[in-house]
N, CA, C and O atoms as a MOPAC input file, in Angstrom:
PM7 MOZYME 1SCF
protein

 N    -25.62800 1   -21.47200 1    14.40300 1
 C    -27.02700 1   -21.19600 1    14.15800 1
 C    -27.83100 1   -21.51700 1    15.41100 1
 O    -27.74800 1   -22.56200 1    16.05600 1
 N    -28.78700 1   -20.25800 1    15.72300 1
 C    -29.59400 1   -20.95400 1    16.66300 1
 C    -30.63300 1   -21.87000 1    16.70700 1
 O    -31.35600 1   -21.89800 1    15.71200 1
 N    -31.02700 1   -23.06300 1    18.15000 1
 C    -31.70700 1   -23.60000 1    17.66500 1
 C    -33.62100 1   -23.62800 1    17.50600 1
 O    -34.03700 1   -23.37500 1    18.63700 1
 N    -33.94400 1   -23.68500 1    17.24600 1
 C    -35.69700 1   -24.06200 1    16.70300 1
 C    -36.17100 1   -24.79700 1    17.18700 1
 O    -35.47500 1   -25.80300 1    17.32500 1
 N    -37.29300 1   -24.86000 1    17.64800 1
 C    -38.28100 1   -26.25500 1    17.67400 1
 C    -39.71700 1   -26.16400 1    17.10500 1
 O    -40.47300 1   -25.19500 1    17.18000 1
 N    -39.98500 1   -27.57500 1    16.41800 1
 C    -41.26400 1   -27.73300 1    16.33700 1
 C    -41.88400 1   -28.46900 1    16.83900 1
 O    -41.35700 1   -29.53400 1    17.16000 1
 N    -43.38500 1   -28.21000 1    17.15200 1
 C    -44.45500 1   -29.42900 1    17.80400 1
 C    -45.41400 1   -30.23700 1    16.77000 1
 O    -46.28000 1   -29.64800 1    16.12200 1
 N    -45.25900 1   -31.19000 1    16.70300 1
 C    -46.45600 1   -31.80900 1    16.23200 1
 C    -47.30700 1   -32.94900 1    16.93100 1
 O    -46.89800 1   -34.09900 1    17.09500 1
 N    -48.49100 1   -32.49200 1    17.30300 1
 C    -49.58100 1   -33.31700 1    18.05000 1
 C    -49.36500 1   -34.65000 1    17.23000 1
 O    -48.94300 1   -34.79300 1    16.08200 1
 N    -49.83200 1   -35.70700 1    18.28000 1
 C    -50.23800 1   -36.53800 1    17.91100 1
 C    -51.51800 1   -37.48300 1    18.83300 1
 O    -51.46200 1   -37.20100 1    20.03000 1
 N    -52.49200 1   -38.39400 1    18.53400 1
 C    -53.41100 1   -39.08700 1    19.29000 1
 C    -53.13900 1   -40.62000 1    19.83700 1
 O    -53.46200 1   -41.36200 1    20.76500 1
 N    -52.23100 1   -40.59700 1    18.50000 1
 C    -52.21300 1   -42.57200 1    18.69600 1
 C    -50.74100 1   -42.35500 1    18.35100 1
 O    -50.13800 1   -41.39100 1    17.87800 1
 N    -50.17700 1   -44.18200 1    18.94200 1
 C    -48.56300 1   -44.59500 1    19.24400 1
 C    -48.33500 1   -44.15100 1    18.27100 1
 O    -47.87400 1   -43.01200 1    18.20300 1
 N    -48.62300 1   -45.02700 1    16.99300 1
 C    -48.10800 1   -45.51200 1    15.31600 1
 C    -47.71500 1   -44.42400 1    15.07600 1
 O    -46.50700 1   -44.31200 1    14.87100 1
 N    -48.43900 1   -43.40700 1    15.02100 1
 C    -48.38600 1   -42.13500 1    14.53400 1
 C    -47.15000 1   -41.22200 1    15.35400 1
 O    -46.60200 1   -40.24700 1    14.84000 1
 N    -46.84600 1   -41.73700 1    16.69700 1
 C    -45.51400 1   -41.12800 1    16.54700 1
 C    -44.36900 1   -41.70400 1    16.38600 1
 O    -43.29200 1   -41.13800 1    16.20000 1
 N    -44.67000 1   -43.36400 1    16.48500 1
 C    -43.69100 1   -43.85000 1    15.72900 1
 C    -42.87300 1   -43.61100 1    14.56200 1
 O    -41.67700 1   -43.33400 1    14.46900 1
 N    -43.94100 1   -43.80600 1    13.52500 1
 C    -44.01000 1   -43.40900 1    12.69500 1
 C    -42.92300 1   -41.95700 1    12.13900 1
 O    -41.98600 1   -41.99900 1    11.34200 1
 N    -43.43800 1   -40.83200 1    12.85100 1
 C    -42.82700 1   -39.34000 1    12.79700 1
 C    -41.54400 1   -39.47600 1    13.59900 1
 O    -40.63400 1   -38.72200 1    13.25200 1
 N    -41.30600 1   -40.31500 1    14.62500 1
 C    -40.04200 1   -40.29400 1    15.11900 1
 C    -39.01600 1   -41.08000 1    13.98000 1
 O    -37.84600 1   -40.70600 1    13.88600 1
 N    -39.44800 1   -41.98900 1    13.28400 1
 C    -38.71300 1   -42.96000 1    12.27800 1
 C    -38.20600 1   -42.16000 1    11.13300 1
 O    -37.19900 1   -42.38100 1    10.46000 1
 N    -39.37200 1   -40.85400 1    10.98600 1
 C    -39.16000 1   -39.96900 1     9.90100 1
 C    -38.01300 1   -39.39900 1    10.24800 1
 O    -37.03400 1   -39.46700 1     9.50500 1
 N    -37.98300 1   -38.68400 1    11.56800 1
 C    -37.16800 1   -37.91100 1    11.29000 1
 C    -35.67300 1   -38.40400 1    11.70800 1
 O    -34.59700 1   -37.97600 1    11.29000 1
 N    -35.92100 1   -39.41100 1    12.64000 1
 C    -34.31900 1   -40.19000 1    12.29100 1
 C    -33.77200 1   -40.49000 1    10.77200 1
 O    -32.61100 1   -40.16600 1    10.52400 1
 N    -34.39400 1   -40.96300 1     9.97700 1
 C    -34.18000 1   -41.29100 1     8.73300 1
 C    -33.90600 1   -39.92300 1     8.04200 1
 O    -33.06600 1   -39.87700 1     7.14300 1
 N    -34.61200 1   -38.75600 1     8.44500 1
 C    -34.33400 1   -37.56900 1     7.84100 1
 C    -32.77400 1   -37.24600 1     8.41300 1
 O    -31.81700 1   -37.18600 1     7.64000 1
 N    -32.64100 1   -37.03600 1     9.94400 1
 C    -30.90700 1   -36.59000 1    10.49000 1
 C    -30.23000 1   -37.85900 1     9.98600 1
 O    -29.10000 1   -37.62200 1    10.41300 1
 N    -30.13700 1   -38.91500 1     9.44200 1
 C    -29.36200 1   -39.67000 1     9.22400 1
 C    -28.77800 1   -39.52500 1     7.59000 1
 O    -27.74600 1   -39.83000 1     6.99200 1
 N    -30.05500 1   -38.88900 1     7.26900 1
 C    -29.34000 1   -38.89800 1     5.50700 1
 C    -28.96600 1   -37.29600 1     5.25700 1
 O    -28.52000 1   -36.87100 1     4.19200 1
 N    -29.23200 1   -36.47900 1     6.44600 1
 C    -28.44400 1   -35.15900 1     6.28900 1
 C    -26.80000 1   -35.41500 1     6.90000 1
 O    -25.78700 1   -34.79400 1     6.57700 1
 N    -26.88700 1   -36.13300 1     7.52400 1
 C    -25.67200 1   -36.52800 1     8.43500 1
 C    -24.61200 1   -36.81800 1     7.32500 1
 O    -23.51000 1   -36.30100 1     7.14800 1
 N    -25.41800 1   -38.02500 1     6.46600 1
 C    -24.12300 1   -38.78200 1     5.12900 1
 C    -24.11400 1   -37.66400 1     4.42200 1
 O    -22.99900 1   -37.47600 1     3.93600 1
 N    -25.06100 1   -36.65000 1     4.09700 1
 C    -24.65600 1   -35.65200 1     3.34800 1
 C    -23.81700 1   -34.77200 1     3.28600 1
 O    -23.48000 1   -34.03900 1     2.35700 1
 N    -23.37000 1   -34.88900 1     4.65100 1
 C    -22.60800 1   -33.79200 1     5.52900 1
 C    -23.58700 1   -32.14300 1     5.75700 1
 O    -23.02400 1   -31.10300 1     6.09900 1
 N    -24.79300 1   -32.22500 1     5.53500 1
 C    -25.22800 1   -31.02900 1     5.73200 1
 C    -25.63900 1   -30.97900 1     7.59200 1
 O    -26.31700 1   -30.05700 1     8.04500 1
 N    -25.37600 1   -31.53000 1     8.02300 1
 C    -25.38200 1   -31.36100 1     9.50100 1
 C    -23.96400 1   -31.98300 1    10.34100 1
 O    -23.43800 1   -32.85900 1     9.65500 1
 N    -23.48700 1   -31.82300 1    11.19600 1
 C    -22.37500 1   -32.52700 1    12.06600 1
 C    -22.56700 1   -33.71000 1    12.75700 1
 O    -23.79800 1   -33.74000 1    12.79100 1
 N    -22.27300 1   -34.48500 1    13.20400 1
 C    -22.15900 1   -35.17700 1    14.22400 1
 C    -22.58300 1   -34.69000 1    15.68600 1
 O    -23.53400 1   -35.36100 1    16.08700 1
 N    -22.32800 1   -34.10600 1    16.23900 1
 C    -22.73800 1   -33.03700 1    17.44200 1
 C    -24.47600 1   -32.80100 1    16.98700 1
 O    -25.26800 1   -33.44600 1    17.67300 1
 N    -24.97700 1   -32.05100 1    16.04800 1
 C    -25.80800 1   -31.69500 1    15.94800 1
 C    -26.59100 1   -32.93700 1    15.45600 1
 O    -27.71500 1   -32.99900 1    15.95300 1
 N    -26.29200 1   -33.90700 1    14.63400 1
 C    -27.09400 1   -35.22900 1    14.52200 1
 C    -27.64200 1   -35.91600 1    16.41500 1
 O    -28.81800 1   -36.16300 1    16.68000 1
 N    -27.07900 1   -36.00000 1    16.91400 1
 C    -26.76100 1   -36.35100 1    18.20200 1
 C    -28.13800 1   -35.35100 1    18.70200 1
 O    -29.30600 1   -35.73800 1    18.70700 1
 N    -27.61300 1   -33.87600 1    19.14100 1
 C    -28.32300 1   -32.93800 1    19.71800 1
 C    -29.71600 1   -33.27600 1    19.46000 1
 O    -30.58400 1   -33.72100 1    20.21100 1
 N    -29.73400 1   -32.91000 1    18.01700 1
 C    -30.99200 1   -33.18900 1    17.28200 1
 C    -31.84400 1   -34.64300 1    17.44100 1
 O    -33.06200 1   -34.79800 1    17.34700 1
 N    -31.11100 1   -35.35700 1    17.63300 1
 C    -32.25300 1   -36.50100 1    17.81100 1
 C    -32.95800 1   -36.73700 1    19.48200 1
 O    -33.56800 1   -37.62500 1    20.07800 1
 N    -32.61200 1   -35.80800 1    19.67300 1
 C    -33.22600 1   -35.45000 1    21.21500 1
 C    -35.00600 1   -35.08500 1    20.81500 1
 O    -35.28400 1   -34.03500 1    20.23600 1
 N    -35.84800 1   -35.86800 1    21.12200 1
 C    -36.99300 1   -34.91700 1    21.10700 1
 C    -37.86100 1   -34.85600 1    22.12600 1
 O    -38.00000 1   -35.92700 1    22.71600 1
 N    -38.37300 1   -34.12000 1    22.44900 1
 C    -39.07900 1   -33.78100 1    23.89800 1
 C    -40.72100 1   -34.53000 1    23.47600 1
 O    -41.02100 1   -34.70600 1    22.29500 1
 N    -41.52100 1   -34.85300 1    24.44200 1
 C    -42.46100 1   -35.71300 1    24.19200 1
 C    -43.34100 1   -34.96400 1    25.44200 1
 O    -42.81000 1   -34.97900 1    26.55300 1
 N    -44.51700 1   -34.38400 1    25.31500 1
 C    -45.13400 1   -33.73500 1    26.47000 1
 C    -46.47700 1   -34.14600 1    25.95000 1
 O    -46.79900 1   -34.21400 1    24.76300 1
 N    -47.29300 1   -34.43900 1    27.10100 1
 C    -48.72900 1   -34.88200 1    27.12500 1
 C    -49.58400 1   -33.70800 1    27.53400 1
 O    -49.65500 1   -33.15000 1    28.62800 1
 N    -50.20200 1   -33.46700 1    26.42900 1
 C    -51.53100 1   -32.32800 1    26.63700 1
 C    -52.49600 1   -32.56700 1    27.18500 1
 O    -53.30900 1   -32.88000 1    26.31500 1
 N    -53.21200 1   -32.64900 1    28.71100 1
 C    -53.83200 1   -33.40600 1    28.96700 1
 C    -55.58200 1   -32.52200 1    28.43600 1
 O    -56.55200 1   -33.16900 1    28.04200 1
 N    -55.55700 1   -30.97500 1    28.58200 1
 C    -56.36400 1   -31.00500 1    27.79600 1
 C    -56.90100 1   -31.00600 1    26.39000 1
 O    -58.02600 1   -30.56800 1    26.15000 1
 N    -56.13900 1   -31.47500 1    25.49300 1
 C    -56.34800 1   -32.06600 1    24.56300 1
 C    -56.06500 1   -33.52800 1    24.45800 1
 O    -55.92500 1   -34.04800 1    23.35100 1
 N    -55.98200 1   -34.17600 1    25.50800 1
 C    -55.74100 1   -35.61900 1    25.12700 1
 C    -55.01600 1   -35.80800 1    24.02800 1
 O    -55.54600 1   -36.39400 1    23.08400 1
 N    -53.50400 1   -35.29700 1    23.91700 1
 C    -52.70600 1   -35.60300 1    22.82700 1
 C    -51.43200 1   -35.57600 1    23.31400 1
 O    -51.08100 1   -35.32000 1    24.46500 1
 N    -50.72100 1   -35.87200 1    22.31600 1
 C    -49.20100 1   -36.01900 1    22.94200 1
 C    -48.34400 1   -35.21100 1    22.27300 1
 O    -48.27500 1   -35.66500 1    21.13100 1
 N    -47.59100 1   -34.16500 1    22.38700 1
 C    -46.94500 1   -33.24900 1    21.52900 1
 C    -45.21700 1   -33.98600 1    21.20300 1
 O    -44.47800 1   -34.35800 1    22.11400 1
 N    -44.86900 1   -34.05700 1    19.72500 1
 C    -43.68500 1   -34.26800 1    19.98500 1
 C    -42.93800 1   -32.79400 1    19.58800 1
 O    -43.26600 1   -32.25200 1    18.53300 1
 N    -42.07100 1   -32.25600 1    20.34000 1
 C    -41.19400 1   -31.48300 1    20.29800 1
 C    -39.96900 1   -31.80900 1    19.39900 1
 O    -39.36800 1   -32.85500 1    19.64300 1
 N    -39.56400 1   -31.06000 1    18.44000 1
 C    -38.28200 1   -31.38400 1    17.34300 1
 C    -37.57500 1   -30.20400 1    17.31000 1
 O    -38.06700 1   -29.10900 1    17.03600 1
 N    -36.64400 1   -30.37500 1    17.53400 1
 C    -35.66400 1   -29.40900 1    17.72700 1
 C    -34.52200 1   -29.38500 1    16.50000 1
 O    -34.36500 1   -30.42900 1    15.86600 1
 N    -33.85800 1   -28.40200 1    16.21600 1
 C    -32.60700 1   -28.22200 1    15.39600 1
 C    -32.79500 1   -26.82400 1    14.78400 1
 O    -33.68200 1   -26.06200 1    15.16800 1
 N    -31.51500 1   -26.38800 1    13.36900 1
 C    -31.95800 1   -25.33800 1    12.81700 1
 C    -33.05600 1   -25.02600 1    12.47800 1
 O    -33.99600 1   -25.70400 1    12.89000 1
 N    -33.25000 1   -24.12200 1    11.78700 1
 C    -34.38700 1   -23.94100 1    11.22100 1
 C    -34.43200 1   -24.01900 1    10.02000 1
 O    -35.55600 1   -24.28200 1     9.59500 1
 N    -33.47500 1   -23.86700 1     9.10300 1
 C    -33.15600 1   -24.60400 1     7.73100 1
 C    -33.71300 1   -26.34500 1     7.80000 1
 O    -34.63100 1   -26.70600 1     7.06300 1
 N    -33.02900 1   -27.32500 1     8.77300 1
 C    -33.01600 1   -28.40600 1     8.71900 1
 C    -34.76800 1   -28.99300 1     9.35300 1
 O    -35.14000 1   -30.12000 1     9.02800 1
 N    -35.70000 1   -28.07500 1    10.25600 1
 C    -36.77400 1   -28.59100 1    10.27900 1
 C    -37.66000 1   -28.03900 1     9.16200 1
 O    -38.64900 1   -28.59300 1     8.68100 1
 N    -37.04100 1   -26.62800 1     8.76700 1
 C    -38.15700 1   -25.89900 1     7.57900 1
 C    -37.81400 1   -27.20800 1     6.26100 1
 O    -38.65200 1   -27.47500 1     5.40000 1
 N    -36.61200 1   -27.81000 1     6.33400 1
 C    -36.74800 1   -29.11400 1     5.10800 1
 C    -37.10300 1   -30.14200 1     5.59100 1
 O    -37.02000 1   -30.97100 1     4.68600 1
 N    -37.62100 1   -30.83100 1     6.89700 1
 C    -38.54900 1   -32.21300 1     7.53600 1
 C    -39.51200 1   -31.68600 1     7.05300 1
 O    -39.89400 1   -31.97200 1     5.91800 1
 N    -40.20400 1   -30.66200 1     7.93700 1
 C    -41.80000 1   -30.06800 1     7.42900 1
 C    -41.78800 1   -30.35000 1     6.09800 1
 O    -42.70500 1   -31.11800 1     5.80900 1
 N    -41.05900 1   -30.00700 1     5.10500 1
 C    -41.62100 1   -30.06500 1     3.93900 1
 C    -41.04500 1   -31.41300 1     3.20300 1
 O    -41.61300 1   -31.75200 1     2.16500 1
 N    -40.09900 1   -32.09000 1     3.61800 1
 C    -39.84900 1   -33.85200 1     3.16100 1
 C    -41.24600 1   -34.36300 1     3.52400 1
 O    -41.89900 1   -35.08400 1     2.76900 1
 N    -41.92500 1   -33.69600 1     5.45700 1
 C    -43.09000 1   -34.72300 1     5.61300 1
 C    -44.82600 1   -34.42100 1     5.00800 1
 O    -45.78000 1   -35.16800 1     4.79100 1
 N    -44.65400 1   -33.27200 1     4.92000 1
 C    -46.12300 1   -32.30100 1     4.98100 1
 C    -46.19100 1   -32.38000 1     3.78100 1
 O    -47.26800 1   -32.87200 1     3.44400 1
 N    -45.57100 1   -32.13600 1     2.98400 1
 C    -45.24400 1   -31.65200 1     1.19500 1
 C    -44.54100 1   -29.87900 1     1.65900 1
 O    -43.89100 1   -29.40300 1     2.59000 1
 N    -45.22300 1   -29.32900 1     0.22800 1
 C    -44.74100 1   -27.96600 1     0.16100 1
 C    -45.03200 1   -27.44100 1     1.56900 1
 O    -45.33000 1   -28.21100 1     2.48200 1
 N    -44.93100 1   -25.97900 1     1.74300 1
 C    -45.28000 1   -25.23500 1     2.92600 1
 C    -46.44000 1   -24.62100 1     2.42000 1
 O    -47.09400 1   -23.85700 1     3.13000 1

């Protein structure tokens, strides 16, 4: 499968703490599920971190399928 990414802004640390904690906790319990590999748990917890300077924000970049972020978005956001 190819891979995807999503961005989500953020302003303050907590807040990407926070979303980074999510989504480790999210690849970790797809991992015991076996709905992702090892390789791709790994890959996936790679996330790119870029500073918008004109928006004064910090983008985190999330990468993986698109099955596996279209189900973060909606573990974190609620529905779509």
């Amino acid at each position: 499968m190819s891979q995807k990414a999503i961005t989500i802004p953020t302003k303050e640390l907590s807040h990407q703490k926070i979303i980074l904690a999510a989504w480790y906790n999210f690849l970790k319990e797809s991992f015991d599920s076996k709905k992702i590999t090892s390789d791709e748990f790994t890959d996936y917890l790679k996330a790119n971190v870029v500073y918008d300077l004109d928006k004064d924000q910090i983008d985190l970049i999330l990468t993986g399928n698109e099955l596996i972020l279209d189900q973060f978005r909606t573990h974190i956001f609620g529905s779509k």
